[in-house]
C-alpha positions as MATLAB code, in Angstrom:
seq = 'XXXXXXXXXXXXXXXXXXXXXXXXXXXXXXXXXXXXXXXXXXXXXXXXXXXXXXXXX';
ca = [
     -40.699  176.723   11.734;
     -40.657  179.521    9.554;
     -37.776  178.753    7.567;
     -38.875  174.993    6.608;
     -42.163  177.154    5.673;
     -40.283  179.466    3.117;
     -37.835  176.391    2.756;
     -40.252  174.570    0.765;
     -42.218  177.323   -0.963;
     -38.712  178.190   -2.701;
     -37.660  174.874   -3.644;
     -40.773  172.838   -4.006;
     -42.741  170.415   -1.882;
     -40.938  167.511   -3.152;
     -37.468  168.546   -2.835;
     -38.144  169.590    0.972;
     -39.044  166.673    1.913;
     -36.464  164.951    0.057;
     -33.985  167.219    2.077;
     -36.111  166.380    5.534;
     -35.895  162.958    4.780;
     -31.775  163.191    3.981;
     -31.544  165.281    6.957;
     -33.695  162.461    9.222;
     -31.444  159.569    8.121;
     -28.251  161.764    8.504;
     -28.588  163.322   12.349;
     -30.508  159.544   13.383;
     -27.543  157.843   12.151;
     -25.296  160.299   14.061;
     -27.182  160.327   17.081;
     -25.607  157.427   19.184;
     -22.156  159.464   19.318;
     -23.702  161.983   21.660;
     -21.213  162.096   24.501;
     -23.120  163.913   26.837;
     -26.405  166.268   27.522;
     -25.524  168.662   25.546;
     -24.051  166.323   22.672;
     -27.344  164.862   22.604;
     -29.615  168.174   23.016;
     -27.501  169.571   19.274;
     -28.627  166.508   17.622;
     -32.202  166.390   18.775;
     -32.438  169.921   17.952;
     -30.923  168.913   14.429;
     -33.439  166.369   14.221;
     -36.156  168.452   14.811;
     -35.301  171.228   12.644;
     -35.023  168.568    9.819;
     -38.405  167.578   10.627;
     -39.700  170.536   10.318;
     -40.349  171.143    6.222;
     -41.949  167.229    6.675;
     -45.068  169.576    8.424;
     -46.641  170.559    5.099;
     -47.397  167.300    4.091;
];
C-alpha cells in the first residue's frame, strides 16, 4: 500500500510497526462483533490496511 510505504518513511521503521502492531491487536480484538458481511468485510479491510506498513520488514 502506498501509504504504509510513505507511512513509515515519515515516521520511522520502528514506529510503523509499532502502529501495525497496535492496529493488529486493536481491529483482532474487535473482530468477533461483526454482525454481518459487511460488518466483517470493514474489519478485515482494517486489518489488512494495518498490516500493511508490517511489509517492509
Amino acid at each position: 500500500m502506498l501509504a504504509a510505504g510513505w507511512f513509515a518513511d515519515k515516521v520511522g521503521a520502528r514506529k510503523a510497526f509499532t502502529f501495525a502492531a497496535l492496529w493488529w491487536s486493536v481491529v483482532t480484538a474487535l473482530t468477533p462483533l461483526a454482525r454481518g458481511f459487511w460488518s466483517l468485510f470493514a474489519f478485515r479491510f482494517a486489518l489488512g490496511a494495518g498490516e500493511a506498513p508490517a511489509y517492509r520488514w
